[in-house]
C-alpha positions, -999 to 999 in steps of 0.1 A, spaced: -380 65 488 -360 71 458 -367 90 427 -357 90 392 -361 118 370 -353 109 335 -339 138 309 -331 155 341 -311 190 318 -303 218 338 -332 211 365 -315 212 391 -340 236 410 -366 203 409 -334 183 429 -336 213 454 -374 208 458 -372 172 463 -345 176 487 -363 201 508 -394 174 509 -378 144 520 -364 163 548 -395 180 556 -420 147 557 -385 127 572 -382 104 541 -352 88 531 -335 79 497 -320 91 471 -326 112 441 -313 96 407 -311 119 374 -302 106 336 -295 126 310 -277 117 276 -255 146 282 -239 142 317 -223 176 319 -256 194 330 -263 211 363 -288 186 374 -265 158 371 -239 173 391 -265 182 420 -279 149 424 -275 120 450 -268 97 419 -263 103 381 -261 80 350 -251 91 317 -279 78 296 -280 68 260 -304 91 238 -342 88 239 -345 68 206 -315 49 208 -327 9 210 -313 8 243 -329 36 267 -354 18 277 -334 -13 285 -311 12 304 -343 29 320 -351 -2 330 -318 -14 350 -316 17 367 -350 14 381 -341 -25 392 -304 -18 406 -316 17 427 -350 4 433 -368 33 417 -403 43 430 -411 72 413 -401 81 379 -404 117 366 -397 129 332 -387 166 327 -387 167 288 -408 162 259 -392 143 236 -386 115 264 -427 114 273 -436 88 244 -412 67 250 -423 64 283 -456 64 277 -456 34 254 -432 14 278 -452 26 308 -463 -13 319 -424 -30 317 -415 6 344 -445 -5 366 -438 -42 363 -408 -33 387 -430 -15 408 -423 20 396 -447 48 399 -446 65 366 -459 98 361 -466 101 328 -497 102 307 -512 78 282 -503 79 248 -533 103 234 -527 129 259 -489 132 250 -495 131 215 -522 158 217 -492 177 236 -466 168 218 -480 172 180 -488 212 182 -513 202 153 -528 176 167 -530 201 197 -549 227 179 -576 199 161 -581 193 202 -588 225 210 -613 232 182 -633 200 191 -632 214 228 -644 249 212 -614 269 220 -602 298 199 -572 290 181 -548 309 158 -552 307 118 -526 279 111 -513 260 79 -494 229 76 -488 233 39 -464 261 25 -486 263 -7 -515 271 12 -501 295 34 -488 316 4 -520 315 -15 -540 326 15 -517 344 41 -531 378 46 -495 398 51 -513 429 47 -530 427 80 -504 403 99 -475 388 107 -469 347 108 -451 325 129 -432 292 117 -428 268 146 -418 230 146 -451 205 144 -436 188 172 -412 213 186 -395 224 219 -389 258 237 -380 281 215 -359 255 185 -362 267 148 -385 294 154 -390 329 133 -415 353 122 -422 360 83 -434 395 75 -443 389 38 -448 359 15 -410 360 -1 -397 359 42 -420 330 43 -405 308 17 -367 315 28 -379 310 67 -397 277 57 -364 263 44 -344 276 69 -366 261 100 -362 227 77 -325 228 76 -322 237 116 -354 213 128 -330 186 107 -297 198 130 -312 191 164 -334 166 182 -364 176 169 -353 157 136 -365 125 153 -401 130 153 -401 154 120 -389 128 101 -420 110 98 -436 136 79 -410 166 71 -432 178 47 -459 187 73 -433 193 99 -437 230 104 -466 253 115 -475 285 96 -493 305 121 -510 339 128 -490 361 153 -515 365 181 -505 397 197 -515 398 241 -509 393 276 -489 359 278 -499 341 303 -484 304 320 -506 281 337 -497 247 358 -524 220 359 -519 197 381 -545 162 381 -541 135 404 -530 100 393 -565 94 379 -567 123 359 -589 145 384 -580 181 385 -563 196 422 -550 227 415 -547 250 385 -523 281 389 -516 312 367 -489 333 361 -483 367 342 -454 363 324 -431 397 322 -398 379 302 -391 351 287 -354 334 280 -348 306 255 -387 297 256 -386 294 295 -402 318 317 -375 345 333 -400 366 359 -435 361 360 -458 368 381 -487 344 401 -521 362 395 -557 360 401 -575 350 374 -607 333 373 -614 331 335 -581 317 327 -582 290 360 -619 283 340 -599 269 308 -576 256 332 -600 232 347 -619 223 311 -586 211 301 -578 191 328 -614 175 331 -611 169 293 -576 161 287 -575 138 320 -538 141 318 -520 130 353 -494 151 372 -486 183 357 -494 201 328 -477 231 317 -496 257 292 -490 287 275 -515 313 266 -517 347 248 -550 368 262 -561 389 232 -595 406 229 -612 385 252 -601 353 236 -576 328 252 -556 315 226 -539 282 239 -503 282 218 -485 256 237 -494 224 257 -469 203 276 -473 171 295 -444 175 322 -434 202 345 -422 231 325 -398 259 334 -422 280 346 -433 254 380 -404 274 398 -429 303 406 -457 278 410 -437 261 442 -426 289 450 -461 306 456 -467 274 479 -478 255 455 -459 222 459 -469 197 433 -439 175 435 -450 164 473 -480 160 461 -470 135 438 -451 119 466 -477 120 493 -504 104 459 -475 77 453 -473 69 491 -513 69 500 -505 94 526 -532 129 530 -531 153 502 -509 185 511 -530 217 509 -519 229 467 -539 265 475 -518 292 462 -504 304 494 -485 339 477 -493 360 450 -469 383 438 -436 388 410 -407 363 410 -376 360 390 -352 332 384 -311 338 390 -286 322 371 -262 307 397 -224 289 390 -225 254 397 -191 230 398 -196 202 375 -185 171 392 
């Protein structure tokens, strides 16, 4: 069996896990990572590694594609955002060769990957969400900075890019320009492009617990597990030490977005639990940084996939140890 994992980044924990399956279930094959930046950690860990052209260049896809024919690719997993639509809209030509492709449809990563479209979502599905604008004019007529803080994030944005917090209504105008100039400086440009003007979310600071949750759906888009995570510190927008909890109400919304999303694979959410309400302030369509201390409580999703792709008997995806775990930074020679 061999594996690509497209946009592959500094993963190279998800290599590891892979690794450790294929000897475990005695599969053979290799594991195959791209990345437009080949000087990664991933890349250097992995049984094979192309240097990839970037996600919206006319030719990924085309690449994508002779990789997939030339190592004879059977499962293809993305690890990054940007790279999900793409896929997703070029999801039949990847099959054609007989690659399993674990991403979801188009509406599901748009929902995911358009934080505004995310929020319309979950007030149709009745879920609390934060007072947002989309329009700068707006937000400084009705704003209440007496009473809170507010958040500008990219509409479609990743991690933590071109984030900050605006205190008063003079803060928010400078911010607003300033997240404009740095969204047009990095990758996110691509997608904020189409509508710069309405590129950037003005939103109420929720203040709470944050909380992490991996949903994991089969390849039809029925729900198998849903686990939940404390999270304790944060670095760059991924999740530094967190813990794997009990938590029945937040499994709850778990589940009612996984019945109602019908993604496939994984799902990685962020929430902030404040007075009661969970406020859902990020949705992703992939496995996030935080799925290190969901394998790592014994819930292996990526065999899962495997065992799904291969028609062999589910693997038991229970939580299998609660408890605190933190991530290490580790030196890796490039190759």
């Amino acid at each position: 069996m061999n594996i690509l994992l497209t946009s592959v980044g500094r993963r190279a924990y998800i290599i590891d896990y892979l690794r450790d399956i294929y000897k475990d279930l005695g599969l053979i094959g290799n594991i195959v990572a791209t990345n437009s930046d080949i000087n990664t950690t991933a890349m250097s860990v992995a049984d094979k590694a192309f240097e990839s052209p970037l996600i919206y260049d006319e030719e990924y896809i085309p690449f994508l594609l002779e990789i997939c024919k030339n190592e004879k690719i059977d499962i293809l997993i993305s690890l990054f955002d940007i790279d999900l639509m793409i896929l997703a809209k070029n999801k039949s030509r990847l099959e054609a060769l007989g690659v399993k492709v674990i991403v979801s449809n188009e509406d599901v990563i748009n929902i995911c990957n358009d934080k505004f479209e995310m929020l319309k979502y979950l007030e149709k599905i009745n879920l609390p969400v934060p007072e947002t604008y989309l329009d700068l004019d707006k937000a400084l007529e009705y704003a209440d900075f007496h009473k809170k803080t507010y958040i500008l994030k990219p509409r479609w944005g990743v991690g933590s890019l071109s984030i900050f917090e605006a205190e008063n209504k003079k803060e928010l105008e400078v911010l607003y320009e300033k997240a404009k100039r740095s969204i047009q400086k990095s990758y996110l440009r691509f997608e904020s492009n189409s509508d710069m003007n309405r590129a950037i979310l003005i939103q109420e600071k929720i203040k709470g617990d944050e909380f992490g949750l991996d949903i994991f759906n089969d390849l039809k888009g029925e729900n198998l597990s849903v686990t939940v995570k404390r999270k304790y510190a944060m670095r760059s927008g991924e999740t530094d030490i967190a813990e794997v909890a009990k938590n029945s109400d937040l499994k709850t919304v778990g589940k009612k977005i996984a019945k109602s999303l019908s993604h496939i694979g994984n799902l990685d959410m962020d929430i902030l639990l404040s007075d009661g309400k969970a406020y859902i302030i990020d949705m992703n369509a992939r496995f996030g940084g935080g799925y290190p201390f969901t394998h790592n409580a014994g819930v292996n999703e990526l065999e899962a996939i495997i065992r799904l792709c291969s028609g062999m008997e589910l693997n038991d995806l229970s939580v299998k140890k609660y408890g605190c775990f933190a991530k290490e930074i580790t030196m890796v020679e490039l190759k």
